[in-house]
C-alpha angles and dihedrals in degrees: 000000000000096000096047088053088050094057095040094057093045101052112116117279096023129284128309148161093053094179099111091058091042090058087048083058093047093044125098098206098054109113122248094250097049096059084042091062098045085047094066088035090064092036085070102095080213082069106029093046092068096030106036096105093053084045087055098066090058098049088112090061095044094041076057099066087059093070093051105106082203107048106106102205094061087148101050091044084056100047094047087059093048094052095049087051085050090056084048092055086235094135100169100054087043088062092044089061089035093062087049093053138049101289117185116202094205107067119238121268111280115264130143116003091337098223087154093088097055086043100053091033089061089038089057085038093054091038090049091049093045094049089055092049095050083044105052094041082053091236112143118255110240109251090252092057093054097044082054096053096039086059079050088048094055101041093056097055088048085059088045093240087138093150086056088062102036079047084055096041089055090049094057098033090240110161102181091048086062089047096059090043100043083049089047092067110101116257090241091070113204125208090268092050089055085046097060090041084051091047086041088057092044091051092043096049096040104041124091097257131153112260103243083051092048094050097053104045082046092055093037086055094051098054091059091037101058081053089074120104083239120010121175106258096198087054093058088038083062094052084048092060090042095053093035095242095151087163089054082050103050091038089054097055081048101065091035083066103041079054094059087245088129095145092051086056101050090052095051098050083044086061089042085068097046092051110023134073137246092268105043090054078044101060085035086066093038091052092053080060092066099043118077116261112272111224089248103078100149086072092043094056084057099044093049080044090055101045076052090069088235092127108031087054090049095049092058106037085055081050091051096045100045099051105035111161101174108149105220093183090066088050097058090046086056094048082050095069102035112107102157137070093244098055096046081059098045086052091049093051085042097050080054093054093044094052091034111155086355095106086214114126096164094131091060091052097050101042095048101151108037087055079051088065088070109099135182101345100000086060082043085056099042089055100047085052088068083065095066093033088058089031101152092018089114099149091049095039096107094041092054101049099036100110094063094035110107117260116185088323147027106238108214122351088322104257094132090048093045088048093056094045084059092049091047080058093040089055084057112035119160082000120083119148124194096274095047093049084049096046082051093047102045087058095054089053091058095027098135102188133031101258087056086053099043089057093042095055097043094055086041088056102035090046093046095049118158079353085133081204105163092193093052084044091053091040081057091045095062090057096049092047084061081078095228127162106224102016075050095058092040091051094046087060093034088059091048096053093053093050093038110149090012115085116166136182091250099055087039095051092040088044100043089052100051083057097058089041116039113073102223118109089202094051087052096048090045088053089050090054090044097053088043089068098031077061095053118131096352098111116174088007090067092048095106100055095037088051095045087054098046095052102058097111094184102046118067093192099049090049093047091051087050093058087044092054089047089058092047103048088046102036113137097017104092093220102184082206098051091051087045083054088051092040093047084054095041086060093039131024114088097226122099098210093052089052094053095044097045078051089057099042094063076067095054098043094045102042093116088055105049087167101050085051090047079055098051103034093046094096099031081072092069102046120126094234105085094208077057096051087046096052091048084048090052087040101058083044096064112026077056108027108156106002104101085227098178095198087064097035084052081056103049103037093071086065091059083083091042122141099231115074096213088056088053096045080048097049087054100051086044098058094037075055093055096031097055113122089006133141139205079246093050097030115021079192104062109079093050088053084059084059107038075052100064089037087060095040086046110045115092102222103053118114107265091238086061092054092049086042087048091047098051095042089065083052089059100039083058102022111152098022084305085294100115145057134218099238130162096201139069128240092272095053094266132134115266117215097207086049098047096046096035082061083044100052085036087059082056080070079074077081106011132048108201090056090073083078079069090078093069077074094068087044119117130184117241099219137126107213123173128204134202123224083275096054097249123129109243125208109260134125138229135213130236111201093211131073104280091240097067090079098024118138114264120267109274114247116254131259119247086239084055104053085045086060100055095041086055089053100048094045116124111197126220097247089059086068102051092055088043083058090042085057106041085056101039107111117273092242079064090072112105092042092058088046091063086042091062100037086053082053101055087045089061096038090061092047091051090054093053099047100048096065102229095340098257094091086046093051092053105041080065093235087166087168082076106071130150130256143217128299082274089060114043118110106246118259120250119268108267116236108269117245123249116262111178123114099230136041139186130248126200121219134280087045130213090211126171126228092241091055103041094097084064096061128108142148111271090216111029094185095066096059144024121201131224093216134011112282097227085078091068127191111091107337111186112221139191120237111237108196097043092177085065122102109254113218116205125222109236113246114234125222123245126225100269098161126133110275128271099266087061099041120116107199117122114237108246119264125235129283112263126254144185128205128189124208096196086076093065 
């Protein structure tokens, strides 16, 4: 049998007609060595690659020796199998029969044709894919299939592909797998070593992982990396937040210290505040308290000044203050229009968005009697926006709001005094040191009625934010077990802001059954909102209680609170699963608030991934439930706040016209959410939505919740002097706890009015500001590569005396056309005659317009003998400013800078200054004089507004100007 193989192989032109050697494989009576010998004969890809398709049409025969205990070549039997259904393009089938022989990862050498290589790389494809699917679907891999990948796995780190398997590790959620490939690197690491540990960070931080996975690669990363010559510190500071390791943290800053690194450090706890809770920088300072003193104190004061929150506050608030941009035309446009009580409240809480952190409440002053006209929780709501209008003003927060703080006695029911209770929080937010909680706790001690309670509770809750503090939740307990309606709902989020992040059985179980028992339908909805931010960011941790809500089938608010809970614990992480379980509820579930949360939530979860949600939502704008419609239009508004994104901007404007007054309401808050910060440059779209704004404020027979939706949209659109943007992520992409929870309380405004004062929260400034090694803030410029006017303000809008004062100088009175029809028919030898007429007009004409003084006086002084004349006739109009042209323009510091210019940005002399991070990361950035020898220039600080309010304020209003007016005229 040998020797007949042999010749057959060796005939010209290859071997065929394989018939004869097929027939040995079918029959019975062959002997057991001579189908072993054909077996190896066909395994040859010299002889396959021209027979597989007559072998083929033997495979039964051959699959049957398989099943023949006492067949020795099960292997090769096997292999030959797999490769035929490789020549059939069945993969999957040729790596069935592959994991039962004996199947070789290196191909073998190449001879013949060397088809080897293309077989065993498909093979290792179609294993590799196999084993993600399994993975992913959580199915166990058969032992085969593992074998086969760990030999993958093995071969690749002897070839150093160690991303490949830590990529794979990550695919198929392996932890293990990343282990072995993140030990195998050599103790000596290279720069490409340190690369693919920094990629492996920055997958592990931005994937959709569970969070226990997530922690202990995190954690497994970090103990190679710090073994780097030079590994980046705030980078490490970041996996410490995400893992909770406050002691890592504090012990980092520490050495950095020790090492005469002050400014890094100053830099990284500087970043701590911006990303980290209450009670993680709580636990950091704690922590400096344990560790002996370093001999640089000096650095140590300002870091502990820093992780307080002092600096980065001042700093904002001189950013705020100094470029204030708050069009208070537009603002007394908008009170013109108002004739309802709702929409005198929506403009009060705007006017608060609009000056946030600016100190600047001129509008209240000026306009004194019309903000007398709030009463009971419209006058609750005028004082708390003080609150938003003095944000960051700590050491002038009681002087401020003295007047509406409650004396002996509370005048009234107590709205002015509540108000003022949710400003002093306001004033505070996400910042509540230990004064400012016990200020807040001592009047809720003492709170009398339930609108005192209700403010006290919200600035409790909204200063102590992610605090965890168990004395401050049980203070808040006590008001909520008085069974209130509206102390009730203001205790059920208060509770949740304290606890944010830190969801345990105990709250849920205490909080869940206050829901089943108490009566109060706003008590209820103020507990669903609180458990929704006590779930933030705890993923898989949070699944039994999410899972013990949502399936209360006879019961719509749990089940609502439940779905609430599930976008919160995953916001941010884009888990496909997560969005196919809203959906799911979306298309299922009877209750029209869990539809339209389960709507919104595809926005949380996905707020990292504006395009996948586009991709999802798309079709939810168009659905015939209008909660539905709602929830795609708030959706869109979060998952792309602030982007422009015009994909998302084409879905929602047709809802602008929708039937239902709440979309539309929706529709407008959505599109004030994407269009923040934009330019006509960034976002064609923005300046007509201005418009399509105050054409909504202004038309009578719009519903009045359009118009409040249409008000507070233009708060948003220019929230913080048009100096900040509504974002729900930090400056390293991650999500931010005060943001998320700030949209989801906002979302409360769907009930309560006073909780849209809750998206200030999610507002961040748009500034640059550099600091030197002292913390001041040192006279230098940067430049913007782009024409300064791509990210200018907006126009401001003009005053009524303005647009009277065009419309005097472009009348054409009726007298002008009957001279203009005298002439046109006037005889052609009259020519020249009408040509020195006109030239005589246009002399007078010239002389009227510089004698009227602007024309205004003129016009009301009733001089009719001055009228204006033809198009011959008319003086010409002054030149209009040239734009500017250049490419490049300079910024002073501290920078008001766009997001979507802050990859423009450098230093205009690099040699004055280094930076501790990249600039395009904006926010306060530390930085390391270079040239010590030169001279620093410090930038002045500016004053904020810290006058009494407007109620105490004595100054007169101004009289009228001052007319004549003659009879004898008329």
């Amino acid at each position: 049998m040998l020797t007949l193989l042999n010749r057959w192989r060796s005939q010209p032109g290859g071997p065929s007609n394989a018939s004869a050697f097929i027939r040995v494989l079918e029959s019975p009576k062959s002997s057991v060595s001579d189908k072993v010998l054909v077996l190896k004969a066909f395994n040859d890809w010299d002889v396959l690659v021209n027979t597989w398709f007559e072998v083929a049409d033997a495979l039964p025969a051959v699959e049957k020796l398989l099943d023949v205990t006492a067949f020795p070549e099960h292997s090769s039997a096997a292999l030959l199998v797999s490769k035929v259904y490789f020549c059939l393009e069945q993969y999957e089938r040729a790596l069935e029969f592959a994991l039962r022989g004996d199947f070789n990862v290196v191909p073998a050498p190449r001879v013949g044709l060397g088809n080897d290589a293309e077989y065993v790389n498909k093979i290792i494809e179609t294993a590799i894919d196999t084993y993600k699917i399994m993975s992913q679907q959580g199915i166990a891999a058969p032992q085969q299939l593992r074998e086969l990948v760990d030999k993958i796995v093995a071969r690749n780190l002897d070839n150093r592909e160690i991303w490949y398997v830590i990529s794979l590790g990550f695919e198929t959620t392996n932890l293990p797998m990343i282990e072995k490939a993140i030990s195998a690197m050599p103790a000596e690491l290279n720069v490409k070593n340190q690369t693919t540990l920094v990629e492996t960070l920055n997958r592990v931080v931005n994937g959709a992982f569970d969070r226990s996975f997530r922690f202990k690669v995190i954690n497994t990363v970090i103990k190679t990396y710090l073994k780097c010559p030079s590994p980046d510190m705030s980078k490490i500071c970041e996996c410490y937040v995400l893992t909770d390791n406050a002691e890592s943290a504090a012990d980092t800053i520490t050495d950095l210290i020790s090492r005469n690194l002050s400014t890094r450090s100053y830099q990284i706890a500087f970043d701590l505040y911006e990303t980290a809770s209450q009670g993680f920088l709580d636990r950091v300072l704690r922590r400096f308290e344990q560790q002996e003193q370093p001999a640089d104190a000096k650095s140590m004061e300002k870091v502990h000044s820093i992780l307080k929150g002092h600096e980065t506050v001042k700093a904002y608030l001189d950013f705020y203050v100094r470029h204030n941009h708050t069009d208070s035309v537009l603002m007394e446009e908008i009170k013109e229009n108002i004739r309802t009580a709702s929409a005198h409240n929506a403009l009060l809480i705007s006017n608060g968005l609009m000056q946030y952190g600016t100190t600047c409440d001129d509008f209240l002053r000026n306009n004194l009697s019309w903000v007398s006209k709030a009463t009971n929780w419209n006058k609750f709501n005028a004082v708390a926006s003080l609150g938003l209008i003095h944000h960051g003003q700590e050491a002038s927060a009681m002087k401020v709001l003295d007047p509406y703080l409650p004396k002996e006695s509370v005048e009234g029911f107590g709205f002015k005094e509540g108000g003022a209770m949710l400003a002093y929080g306001l004033i505070h937010a996400k910042h509540g040191d230990a004064t400012a909680m016990s200020t807040l706790a001592q009047w809720l001690k003492t709170a009398e009625n339930e609108p005192v309670r209700h403010g006290a509770c919200l600035g409790f809750g909204i200063a102590g934010l992610g605090s965890s503090s168990v004395s401050g939740y049980e203070k808040i307990r006590e008001v909520l077990q008085r069974d209130e309606a509206v102390s009730g709902e203001s205790a059920g989020i208060a509770m949740g802001l304290i606890m944010a992040g830190n969801l345990n059985q105990e709250v849920f179980n205490e909080l869940k059954q206050y829901t089943v028992d108490t009566q109060h339908d706003k008590t209820q909805r103020g507990i669903r909102t609180g458990l929704a931010c006590a779930s933030f960011g705890l993923q898989g941790d949070a699944e039994p209680y999410i899972t013990e809500a949502i399936g209360a089938k006879s019961n719509p608010m749990l089940r609502s609170t439940g779905i609430c809970m599930l976008s919160m614990a995953y916001a941010g992480t884009g888990s496909p699963d997560v969005v196919r379980r809203l959906l799911e509820k979306v298309a299922t579930d009877p209750n029209l608030d869990v539809k339209r949360y389960a709507t919104i939530g595809i926005g949380f979860v996905l707020s990292k991934d504006p395009n996948t949600c586009l991709s999802y939502v798309s079709m939810l704008t168009e659905h015939f439930n209008g909660h539905v419609r709602y929830g795609a239009a708030m959706a869109l508004g979060i998952a792309c706040a602030g982007t422009g994104n015009m994909e998302a901007i084409g879905l929602i404007e047709p809802m602008i016209s929708d039937k239902e007054g709440f979309v539309r309401k929706g529709a407008l808050l959505s599109l004030s959410l994407i269009m923040c910060q934009q330019t006509d440059y960034t976002c064609p779209k923005v300046n007509g939505f201005r418009k399509q704004l105050l054409k909504k404020i202004g038309e009578k027979n719009e519903d009045s919740l359009v118009k409040f939706g249409a008000i507070i949209a233009q708060g948003l659109l220019d929230i913080g002097g048009q100096n900040a943007a509504v974002s729900l992520h930090n400056s390293d992409g991650q999500p931010d706890m005060g943001s998320m929870v700030g949209m989801m309380c906002f979302l409360h405004g769907w009930f309560w009015h006073s909780m849209h004062f809750f998206i200030a929260l999610a507002a961040k400034p748009s500034c640059l500001v550099m600091v030197n090694e002292n913390l001041k803030i040192p006279v230098l410029d940067y430049v913007c590569h782009a024409n300064s006017q791509k990210f200018a303000y907006p126009p401001r809008a003009e005053s009524k005396k303005d647009k009277d004062i065009k419309k005097v100088e472009t009348v054409v009175l009726s007298i002008t056309g009957k001279k203009n029809a005298l002439k046109k028919a006037a005889a052609a030898e009259e020519k020249k005659r009408r040509e020195a007429a006109a030239a005589a007009a246009l002399h007078a004409a010239a002389q009227s317009s510089s004698s009227a003084s602007g024309g205004a006086a003129a016009g009301a002084a009733g001089e009719d003998e001055k009228m204006e004349v033809d198009q011959q006739g008319k003086p010409k109009k002054e030149k209009a400013p040239e734009k500017d042209t250049k490419p490049i323009h300079r910024l002073c510091n501290p920078a008001r800078v766009i997001p979507a210019q802050r990859n423009l940005i450098t230093i205009s002399d690099p040699r004055s200054y280094s930076p501790m991070k990249p600039l395009y990361k904006g926010g306060i950035i530390v930085s390391d004089r270079i040239d010590k020898e030169r001279e620093e220039k410090l930038v002045s600080e500016v004053v904020a507004q810290v006058s009494l309010p407007a109620s105490s304020s004595n100054a007169e209003l101004k009289p009228p100007q001052p007319f004549e007016i003659n009879l004898t005229d008329y």
